[in-house]
C-alpha positions, 0 to 999 in steps of 0.5 A, spaced: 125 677 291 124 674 284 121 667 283 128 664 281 131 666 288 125 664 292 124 658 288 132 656 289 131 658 297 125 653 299 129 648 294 136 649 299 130 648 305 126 643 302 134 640 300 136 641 307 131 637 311 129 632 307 137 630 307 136 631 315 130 626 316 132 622 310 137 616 313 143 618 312 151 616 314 152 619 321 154 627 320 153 626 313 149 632 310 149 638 305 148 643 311 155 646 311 155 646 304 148 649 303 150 654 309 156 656 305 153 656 299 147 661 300 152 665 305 156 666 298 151 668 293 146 672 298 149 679 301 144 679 305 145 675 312 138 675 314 136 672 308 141 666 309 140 666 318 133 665 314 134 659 311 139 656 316 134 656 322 128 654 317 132 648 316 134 646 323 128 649 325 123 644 321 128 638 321 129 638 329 122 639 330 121 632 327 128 629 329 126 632 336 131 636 340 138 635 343 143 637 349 148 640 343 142 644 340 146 651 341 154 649 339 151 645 332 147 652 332 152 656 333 158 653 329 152 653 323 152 661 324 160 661 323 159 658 317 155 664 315 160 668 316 166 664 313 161 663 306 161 671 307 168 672 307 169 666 301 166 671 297 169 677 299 177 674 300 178 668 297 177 665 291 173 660 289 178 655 287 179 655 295 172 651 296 175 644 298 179 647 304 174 651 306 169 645 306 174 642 311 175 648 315 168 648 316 168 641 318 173 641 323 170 647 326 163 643 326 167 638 329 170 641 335 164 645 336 160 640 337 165 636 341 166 640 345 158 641 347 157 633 347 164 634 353 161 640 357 153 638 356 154 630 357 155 625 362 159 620 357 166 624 359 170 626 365 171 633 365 177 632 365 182 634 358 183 628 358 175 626 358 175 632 352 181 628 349 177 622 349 170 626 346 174 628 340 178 622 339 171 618 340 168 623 335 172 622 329 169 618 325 163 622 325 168 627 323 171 623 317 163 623 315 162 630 316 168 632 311 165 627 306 158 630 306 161 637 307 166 636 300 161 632 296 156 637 297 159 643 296 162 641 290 155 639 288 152 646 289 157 650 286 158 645 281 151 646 279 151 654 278 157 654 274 155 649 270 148 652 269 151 660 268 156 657 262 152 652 259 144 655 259 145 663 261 147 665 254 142 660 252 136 663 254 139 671 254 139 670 261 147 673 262 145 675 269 141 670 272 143 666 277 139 661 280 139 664 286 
């Protein structure tokens, strides 16, 4: 692995936890997006699980677990898959929608665990109603999160190839 990738992965987890423990708005954290992001530029699926679970592991370490532990790791495995497929079906131009497909899904993942492994709801559809419908503002952070990081991470390597790749005859590098 060259030094501009390892350096670029400890960057994403170094990024990823410091965004987790930070105080942050509720469910608003560049995790989907750097998720997405890595899936995208890595072909290799265990370099990403890699990050994925370095981050969450650390982070979660410091925060402390959690009862919806396995429905947020989960719908972050997903969004391995769905960052895969960005690159291998659809073209870049769709990254907002996809930021908000990755949301919704975190969403009703994770919703879906708080209802089944929680008290707080009757098991009822409509105690799951009420989890989703008390569950929407975290969802109004996490698409704004979501979006305004992926912007920013794919942002940031389209401008570095058309601004400083030529630059420094570097046509081939990415920074990852």
């Amino acid at each position: 692995m060259n030094t501009s990738r390892f350096l670029t992965i400890f960057g994403l987890i170094f990024f990823g936890i410091a965004t987790r423990l930070m105080p942050h708005p509720p469910c608003f954290t560049p995790l989907n997006a750097i998720i997405l992001f890595s899936a995208y530029h890595y072909q290799n699926r265990s370099l990403t699980l890699f990050l994925l679970f370095s981050t969450l592991l650390f982070s979660d370490l410091v925060i402390g677990f959690y009862s919806t532990l396995p429905f947020v790791y989960f719908s972050f495995c997903l969004m391995i898959f769905i960052g895969q497929k960005l690159k291998e079906k659809m073209p870049l131009r769709y990254l907002f929608f996809i930021s908000l497909l990755t949301s919704f899904l975190f969403f009703l993942i994770t919703n879906f665990g708080v209802w089944t492994g929680g008290s707080l709801y009757p098991k009822t559809l409509e105690g799951l109603i009420a989890c989703y419908l008390a569950g929407i503002p975290f969802l109004r952070n996490q698409i704004l999160g979501d979006v305004s990081y992926s912007f920013l991470l794919f942002g940031y390597v389209a401008y570095w190839k058309k601004n400083f790749s030529s630059q420094y005859a570097l046509r081939n590098f990415q920074p990852i």
